[in-house]
N, C-alpha and C positions, 0 to 999 in steps of 0.2 A: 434167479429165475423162479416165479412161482410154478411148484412142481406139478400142481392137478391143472396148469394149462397141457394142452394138447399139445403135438410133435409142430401143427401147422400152426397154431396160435403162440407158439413159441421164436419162432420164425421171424412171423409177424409182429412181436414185441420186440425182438432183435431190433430189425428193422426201422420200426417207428424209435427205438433209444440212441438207433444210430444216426439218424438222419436227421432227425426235428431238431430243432422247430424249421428246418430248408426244408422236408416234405410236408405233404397237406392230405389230410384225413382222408380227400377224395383218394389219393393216389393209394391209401394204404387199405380202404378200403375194395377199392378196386381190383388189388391183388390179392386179397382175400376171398372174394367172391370167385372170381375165375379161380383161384385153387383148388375151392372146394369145388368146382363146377368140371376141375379134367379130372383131382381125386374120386370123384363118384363114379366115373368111366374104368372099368377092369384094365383096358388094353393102357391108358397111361398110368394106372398103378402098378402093372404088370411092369413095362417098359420103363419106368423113370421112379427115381425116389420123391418124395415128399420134398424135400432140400432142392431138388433140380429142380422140380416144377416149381415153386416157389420163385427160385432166384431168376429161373427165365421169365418169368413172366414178371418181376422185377426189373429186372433188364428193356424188358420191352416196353413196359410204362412208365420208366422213367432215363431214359435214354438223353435227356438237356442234360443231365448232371450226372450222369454214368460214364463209364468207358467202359468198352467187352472184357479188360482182364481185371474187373473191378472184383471179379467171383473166385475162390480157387472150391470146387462144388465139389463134395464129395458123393456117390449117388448108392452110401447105404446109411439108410434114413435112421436104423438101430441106434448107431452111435456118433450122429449129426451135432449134437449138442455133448457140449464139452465146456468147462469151465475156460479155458483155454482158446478164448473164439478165436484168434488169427489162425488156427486149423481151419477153419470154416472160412470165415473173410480175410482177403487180403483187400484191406482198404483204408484208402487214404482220402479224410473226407476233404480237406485240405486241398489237395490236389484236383478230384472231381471236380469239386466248386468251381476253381478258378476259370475264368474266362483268357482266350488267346487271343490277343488283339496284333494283328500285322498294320505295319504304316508302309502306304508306298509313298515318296518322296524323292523329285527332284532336286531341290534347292539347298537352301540355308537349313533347313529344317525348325523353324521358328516355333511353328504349329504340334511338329514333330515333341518338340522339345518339354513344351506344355504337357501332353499326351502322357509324354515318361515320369515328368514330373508327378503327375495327379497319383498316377497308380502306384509311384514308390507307396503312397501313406495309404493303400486300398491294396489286402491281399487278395480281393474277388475276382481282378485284371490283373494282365501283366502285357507288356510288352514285347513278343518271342521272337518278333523277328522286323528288319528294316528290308526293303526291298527299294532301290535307286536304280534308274537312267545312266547318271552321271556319276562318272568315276571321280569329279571334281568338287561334289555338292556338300557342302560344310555340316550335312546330315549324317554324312559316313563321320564326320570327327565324332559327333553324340554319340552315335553307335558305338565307336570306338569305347569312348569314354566308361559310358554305360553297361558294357560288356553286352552290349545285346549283338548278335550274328545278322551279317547283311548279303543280301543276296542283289548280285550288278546282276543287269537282265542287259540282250540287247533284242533292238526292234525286232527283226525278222523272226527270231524263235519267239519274241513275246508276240507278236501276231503268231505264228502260227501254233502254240502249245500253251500260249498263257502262262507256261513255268507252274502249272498245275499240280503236278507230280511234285516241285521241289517245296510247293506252299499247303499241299495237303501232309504232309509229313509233321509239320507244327499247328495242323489241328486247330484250324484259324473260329474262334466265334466270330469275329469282324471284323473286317478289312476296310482300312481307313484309309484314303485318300486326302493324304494332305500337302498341298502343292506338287501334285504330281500331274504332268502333262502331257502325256499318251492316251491317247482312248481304247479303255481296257476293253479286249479283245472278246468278242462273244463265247469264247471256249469256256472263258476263265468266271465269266457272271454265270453261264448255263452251270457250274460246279460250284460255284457257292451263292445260290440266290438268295435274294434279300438279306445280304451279308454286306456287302459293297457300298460303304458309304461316302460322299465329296461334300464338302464344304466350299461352294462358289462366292465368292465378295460382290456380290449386286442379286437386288430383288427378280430372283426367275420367276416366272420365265422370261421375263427381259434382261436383256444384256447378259445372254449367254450364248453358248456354239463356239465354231474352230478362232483360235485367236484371241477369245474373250478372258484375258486373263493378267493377272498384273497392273501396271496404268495404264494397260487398253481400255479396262472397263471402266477404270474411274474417271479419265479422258472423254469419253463413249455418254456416262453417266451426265457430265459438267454440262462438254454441250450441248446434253439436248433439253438442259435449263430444268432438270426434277431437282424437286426439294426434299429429299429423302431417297438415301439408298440405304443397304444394308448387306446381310448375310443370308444365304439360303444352304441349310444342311437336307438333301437330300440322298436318296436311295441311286445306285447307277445301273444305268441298262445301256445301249448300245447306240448311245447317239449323244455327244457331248452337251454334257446339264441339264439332261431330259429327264431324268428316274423321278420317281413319287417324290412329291415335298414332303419332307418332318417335321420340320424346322424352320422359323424366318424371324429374325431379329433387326429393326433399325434403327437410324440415325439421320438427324436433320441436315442438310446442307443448306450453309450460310450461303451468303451473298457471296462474299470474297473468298470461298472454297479454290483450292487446288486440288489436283491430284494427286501429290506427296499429302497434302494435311487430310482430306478424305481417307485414304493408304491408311492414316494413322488411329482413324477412327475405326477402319473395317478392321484394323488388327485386334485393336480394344476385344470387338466381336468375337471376332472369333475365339481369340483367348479366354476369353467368359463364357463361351457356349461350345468349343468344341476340343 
Protein backbone atom coordinates (compact mmCIF):
# COMPACT_ATOMS: atom_id res chain seq x y z
CA UNK A 1 0.00 0.00 0.00
CA UNK A 2 1.14 3.36 -0.83
CA UNK A 3 1.93 5.09 2.46
CA UNK A 4 1.10 9.01 1.75
CA UNK A 5 -2.53 7.64 0.76
CA UNK A 6 -4.88 8.61 3.30
CA UNK A 7 -6.69 6.13 6.14
CA UNK A 8 -9.90 6.54 3.69
CA UNK A 9 -8.14 6.47 0.26
CA UNK A 10 -6.59 3.31 1.48
CA UNK A 11 -9.78 1.69 1.96
CA UNK A 12 -10.89 2.50 -1.09
CA UNK A 13 -7.82 0.95 -2.81
CA UNK A 14 -8.47 -2.06 -0.82
CA UNK A 15 -11.65 -2.15 -2.14
CA UNK A 16 -11.22 -1.44 -5.90
CA UNK A 17 -7.93 -4.46 -5.72
CA UNK A 18 -10.44 -6.54 -4.34
CA UNK A 19 -13.30 -6.45 -6.33
CA UNK A 20 -12.26 -5.45 -9.99
CA UNK A 21 -12.62 -5.78 -12.47
CA UNK A 22 -16.73 -7.28 -11.02
CA UNK A 23 -16.99 -3.51 -9.62
CA UNK A 24 -17.34 -0.25 -11.68
CA UNK A 25 -15.60 3.13 -11.09
CA UNK A 26 -19.16 4.34 -10.59
CA UNK A 27 -19.69 2.19 -7.49
CA UNK A 28 -16.24 3.08 -6.07
CA UNK A 29 -16.52 6.34 -6.71
CA UNK A 30 -19.76 6.65 -5.11
CA UNK A 31 -18.35 5.48 -1.81
CA UNK A 32 -15.99 7.62 -1.80
CA UNK A 33 -17.81 10.66 -2.08
CA UNK A 34 -20.37 9.83 0.69
CA UNK A 35 -17.38 8.91 2.93
CA UNK A 36 -16.03 12.08 2.81
CA UNK A 37 -19.40 13.55 2.89
CA UNK A 38 -20.50 11.70 6.71
CA UNK A 39 -16.48 12.23 7.65
CA UNK A 40 -16.79 15.94 7.54
CA UNK A 41 -19.86 15.62 10.03
CA UNK A 42 -18.38 15.66 13.89
CA UNK A 43 -21.22 13.52 15.30
CA UNK A 44 -20.24 10.44 12.57
CA UNK A 45 -16.62 10.99 13.33
CA UNK A 46 -17.39 11.17 16.82
CA UNK A 47 -19.68 7.93 16.57
CA UNK A 48 -18.21 5.61 13.96
CA UNK A 49 -14.52 4.91 12.77
CA UNK A 50 -13.28 5.74 9.30
CA UNK A 51 -13.38 1.71 8.51
CA UNK A 52 -17.15 1.53 9.56
CA UNK A 53 -18.33 4.26 7.66
CA UNK A 54 -16.67 3.11 4.73
CA UNK A 55 -17.63 -0.50 4.80
CA UNK A 56 -21.32 0.40 5.46
CA UNK A 57 -21.72 2.37 3.06
CA UNK A 58 -19.96 -0.32 0.87
CA UNK A 59 -22.46 -2.71 1.97
CA UNK A 60 -25.29 -0.48 0.94
CA UNK A 61 -24.10 0.20 -2.68
CA UNK A 62 -23.18 -2.79 -3.52
CA UNK A 63 -25.56 -5.17 -2.03
CA UNK A 64 -26.09 -7.69 -5.83
CA UNK A 65 -22.81 -8.97 -4.82
CA UNK A 66 -22.43 -8.62 -1.08
CA UNK A 67 -23.71 -10.61 1.84
CA UNK A 68 -23.99 -8.69 5.51
CA UNK A 69 -21.09 -11.06 7.08
CA UNK A 70 -19.11 -10.09 4.03
CA UNK A 71 -17.26 -7.36 6.84
CA UNK A 72 -15.58 -8.47 10.19
CA UNK A 73 -15.19 -4.19 10.93
CA UNK A 74 -13.14 -3.25 13.38
CA UNK A 75 -14.27 0.58 14.51
CA UNK A 76 -10.60 1.85 15.57
CA UNK A 77 -9.55 3.46 12.58
CA UNK A 78 -5.74 3.86 14.23
CA UNK A 79 -4.83 0.54 13.54
CA UNK A 80 -7.54 -0.60 10.50
CA UNK A 81 -4.83 -1.32 8.21
CA UNK A 82 -2.60 -4.06 8.80
CA UNK A 83 -0.38 -6.07 6.45
CA UNK A 84 -2.44 -9.06 7.32
CA UNK A 85 -5.96 -7.93 5.77
CA UNK A 86 -8.28 -11.04 6.74
CA UNK A 87 -8.15 -8.87 10.23
CA UNK A 88 -10.08 -6.49 8.29
CA UNK A 89 -11.99 -8.59 5.59
CA UNK A 90 -13.48 -11.81 5.98
CA UNK A 91 -14.22 -12.34 2.22
CA UNK A 92 -14.82 -14.72 -0.16
CA UNK A 93 -15.08 -13.12 -3.49
CA UNK A 94 -15.88 -16.63 -4.93
CA UNK A 95 -18.68 -17.07 -2.86
CA UNK A 96 -20.32 -13.30 -3.31
CA UNK A 97 -20.32 -13.75 -6.78
CA UNK A 98 -22.10 -16.66 -7.30
CA UNK A 99 -25.57 -16.74 -8.22
CA UNK A 100 -28.37 -19.29 -6.56
CA UNK A 101 -30.50 -20.65 -8.79
CA UNK A 102 -33.72 -22.86 -7.34
CA UNK A 103 -35.59 -25.19 -10.06
CA UNK A 104 -39.02 -26.15 -9.35
CA UNK A 105 -39.92 -29.42 -11.19
CA UNK A 106 -42.64 -31.76 -11.58
CA UNK A 107 -41.49 -34.34 -13.92
CA UNK A 108 -38.65 -36.12 -15.69
CA UNK A 109 -36.67 -33.31 -15.04
CA UNK A 110 -35.42 -32.97 -18.67
CA UNK A 111 -35.12 -29.17 -18.66
CA UNK A 112 -33.92 -29.69 -15.09
CA UNK A 113 -31.13 -31.69 -16.22
CA UNK A 114 -29.77 -29.23 -18.95
CA UNK A 115 -29.87 -26.32 -16.23
CA UNK A 116 -27.35 -28.54 -13.97
CA UNK A 117 -25.41 -29.39 -16.60
CA UNK A 118 -24.60 -25.67 -18.09
CA UNK A 119 -23.51 -24.47 -14.46
CA UNK A 120 -21.21 -27.51 -13.60
CA UNK A 121 -18.73 -25.73 -16.41
CA UNK A 122 -19.99 -21.84 -14.99
CA UNK A 123 -18.69 -20.98 -11.25
CA UNK A 124 -21.08 -17.71 -11.47
CA UNK A 125 -24.33 -20.10 -10.88
CA UNK A 126 -25.09 -23.07 -9.23
CA UNK A 127 -27.69 -25.04 -8.56
CA UNK A 128 -28.72 -24.99 -4.45
CA UNK A 129 -31.72 -26.58 -4.42
CA UNK A 130 -34.62 -28.72 -6.41
CA UNK A 131 -38.08 -28.14 -5.15
CA UNK A 132 -40.89 -31.09 -6.52
CA UNK A 133 -44.78 -31.99 -6.28
CA UNK A 134 -44.18 -35.37 -6.97
CA UNK A 135 -42.57 -37.80 -4.63
CA UNK A 136 -42.37 -40.00 -8.02
CA UNK A 137 -40.66 -37.53 -10.70
CA UNK A 138 -37.46 -38.77 -12.24
CA UNK A 139 -36.12 -35.08 -11.24
CA UNK A 140 -35.53 -36.34 -7.45
CA UNK A 141 -33.19 -39.19 -9.19
CA UNK A 142 -30.86 -35.86 -10.79
CA UNK A 143 -30.95 -34.43 -7.50
CA UNK A 144 -30.03 -37.46 -6.09
CA UNK A 145 -27.31 -37.99 -8.47
CA UNK A 146 -26.05 -34.38 -8.28
CA UNK A 147 -25.92 -34.21 -4.70
CA UNK A 148 -28.04 -31.10 -4.87
CA UNK A 149 -30.92 -31.08 -1.57
CA UNK A 150 -34.72 -31.19 -2.57
CA UNK A 151 -37.36 -29.97 -0.98
CA UNK A 152 -41.24 -32.24 -1.57
CA UNK A 153 -43.79 -29.42 -0.89
CA UNK A 154 -47.37 -30.34 -0.64
CA UNK A 155 -50.47 -28.29 -2.14
CA UNK A 156 -52.26 -26.78 0.96
CA UNK A 157 -49.05 -25.32 2.76
CA UNK A 158 -47.69 -24.48 -0.72
CA UNK A 159 -50.86 -22.19 -1.16
CA UNK A 160 -50.97 -21.10 1.82
CA UNK A 161 -46.79 -20.24 2.99
CA UNK A 162 -45.16 -20.66 -0.41
CA UNK A 163 -42.42 -22.74 1.52
CA UNK A 164 -41.07 -19.26 1.78
CA UNK A 165 -39.17 -19.52 4.92
CA UNK A 166 -37.56 -22.94 3.65
CA UNK A 167 -36.55 -21.18 0.06
CA UNK A 168 -35.23 -17.95 1.62
CA UNK A 169 -32.65 -19.74 3.63
CA UNK A 170 -30.73 -20.75 0.03
CA UNK A 171 -30.76 -17.12 -0.87
CA UNK A 172 -32.32 -17.90 -4.32
CA UNK A 173 -31.01 -15.12 -7.29
CA UNK A 174 -33.81 -17.18 -9.46
CA UNK A 175 -36.23 -19.36 -9.43
CA UNK A 176 -36.70 -21.32 -12.46
CA UNK A 177 -39.66 -23.12 -13.27
CA UNK A 178 -39.14 -25.97 -15.33
CA UNK A 179 -42.06 -28.16 -15.84
CA UNK A 180 -43.52 -27.47 -12.87
CA UNK A 181 -47.50 -27.44 -12.71
CA UNK A 182 -49.02 -25.55 -9.79
CA UNK A 183 -49.52 -22.04 -9.97
CA UNK A 184 -47.18 -20.43 -7.75
CA UNK A 185 -48.88 -18.90 -5.08
CA UNK A 186 -48.97 -15.06 -4.62
CA UNK A 187 -47.11 -15.16 -1.09
CA UNK A 188 -44.20 -16.68 -2.81
CA UNK A 189 -43.75 -14.11 -6.09
CA UNK A 190 -44.75 -10.95 -3.59
CA UNK A 191 -41.12 -12.44 -1.74
CA UNK A 192 -39.12 -12.90 -4.60
CA UNK A 193 -40.28 -10.40 -7.39
CA UNK A 194 -39.00 -10.40 -10.64
CA UNK A 195 -37.07 -13.59 -9.76
CA UNK A 196 -39.72 -16.20 -11.01
CA UNK A 197 -39.01 -17.32 -14.24
CA UNK A 198 -41.30 -20.26 -16.71
CA UNK A 199 -40.63 -21.37 -19.82
CA UNK A 200 -44.04 -22.33 -21.73
CA UNK A 201 -43.78 -24.49 -25.21
CA UNK A 202 -46.22 -22.30 -27.43
CA UNK A 203 -46.17 -18.60 -28.60
CA UNK A 204 -47.96 -16.53 -25.55
CA UNK A 205 -49.92 -15.32 -25.20
CA UNK A 206 -51.75 -17.83 -27.11
CA UNK A 207 -52.11 -21.29 -26.06
CA UNK A 208 -51.53 -20.67 -22.56
CA UNK A 209 -53.69 -20.71 -19.04
CA UNK A 210 -55.02 -23.86 -16.81
CA UNK A 211 -54.23 -27.16 -18.65
CA UNK A 212 -52.16 -25.63 -21.44
CA UNK A 213 -49.29 -27.88 -21.15
CA UNK A 214 -47.63 -30.99 -22.48
CA UNK A 215 -49.49 -32.31 -25.85
CA UNK A 216 -52.35 -30.15 -24.95
CA UNK A 217 -50.72 -27.33 -26.38
CA UNK A 218 -49.20 -28.95 -29.17
CA UNK A 219 -52.75 -30.82 -29.99
CA UNK A 220 -54.35 -27.18 -29.29
CA UNK A 221 -51.41 -25.60 -31.74
CA UNK A 222 -51.99 -28.52 -34.87
CA UNK A 223 -55.60 -27.93 -34.88
CA UNK A 224 -56.06 -24.67 -35.15
CA UNK A 225 -53.81 -25.06 -38.63
CA UNK A 226 -50.73 -22.26 -37.41
CA UNK A 227 -47.66 -22.69 -39.10
CA UNK A 228 -45.28 -21.85 -36.49
CA UNK A 229 -45.22 -22.41 -32.81
CA UNK A 230 -42.44 -22.11 -30.46
CA UNK A 231 -41.17 -21.26 -26.91
CA UNK A 232 -42.02 -18.18 -24.59
CA UNK A 233 -39.48 -17.63 -21.54
CA UNK A 234 -41.16 -15.38 -19.46
CA UNK A 235 -41.43 -13.63 -15.84
CA UNK A 236 -44.45 -15.24 -13.42
CA UNK A 237 -47.14 -13.38 -11.62
CA UNK A 238 -50.41 -14.76 -10.50
CA UNK A 239 -52.17 -15.99 -13.30
CA UNK A 240 -51.03 -19.03 -15.40
CA UNK A 241 -48.45 -17.83 -18.50
CA UNK A 242 -49.23 -14.33 -17.89
CA UNK A 243 -45.86 -12.54 -16.42
CA UNK A 244 -43.68 -10.06 -18.80
CA UNK A 245 -42.24 -11.88 -21.90
CA UNK A 246 -38.26 -12.08 -22.13
CA UNK A 247 -37.92 -14.45 -24.38
CA UNK A 248 -39.64 -16.08 -27.70
CA UNK A 249 -37.98 -18.56 -29.89
CA UNK A 250 -39.56 -20.52 -32.99
CA UNK A 251 -40.18 -23.19 -35.23
CA UNK A 252 -42.01 -24.03 -38.58
CA UNK A 253 -44.84 -26.62 -38.58
CA UNK A 254 -44.85 -28.72 -41.58
CA UNK A 255 -47.84 -30.08 -43.29
CA UNK A 256 -47.65 -33.55 -41.71
CA UNK A 257 -46.68 -32.31 -38.06
CA UNK A 258 -47.80 -34.33 -34.98
CA UNK A 259 -47.82 -33.63 -31.60
CA UNK A 260 -44.97 -36.09 -30.54
CA UNK A 261 -42.74 -34.57 -33.63
CA UNK A 262 -43.72 -30.77 -32.76
CA UNK A 263 -42.88 -32.24 -28.69
CA UNK A 264 -39.65 -32.72 -30.35
CA UNK A 265 -39.01 -29.60 -31.83
CA UNK A 266 -40.21 -27.39 -28.68
CA UNK A 267 -37.66 -29.67 -26.69
CA UNK A 268 -34.83 -28.64 -29.31
CA UNK A 269 -35.90 -24.96 -27.74
CA UNK A 270 -35.97 -25.15 -24.97
CA UNK A 271 -32.65 -26.97 -24.51
CA UNK A 272 -30.83 -24.14 -26.46
CA UNK A 273 -32.53 -21.29 -24.74
CA UNK A 274 -33.24 -22.20 -21.44
Amino acid sequence: MVKHLSILNQIIYLFKNLILPNANSIIIKSISYYSEFFLSHNYYKKKYSKCYIVAELFLNTYVPLCQKNIFIITRTSSNYYKKNTQNIFNFNMKKNLQKNIIIFASGAGSNARKIIDHFKKDDKAKVVLIVCNNSKAGVLQIASNEQIPVLLIQKDRFKETGYVEEIKKYEPTLIVLAGFLWMIPEILIQHFPHKIINIHPALLPAYGGKGMYGSAVHKAVIESNEKESGITIHYVDDKYDHGKIIFQSKCAISETETAESLAGKIHQLEHEYY
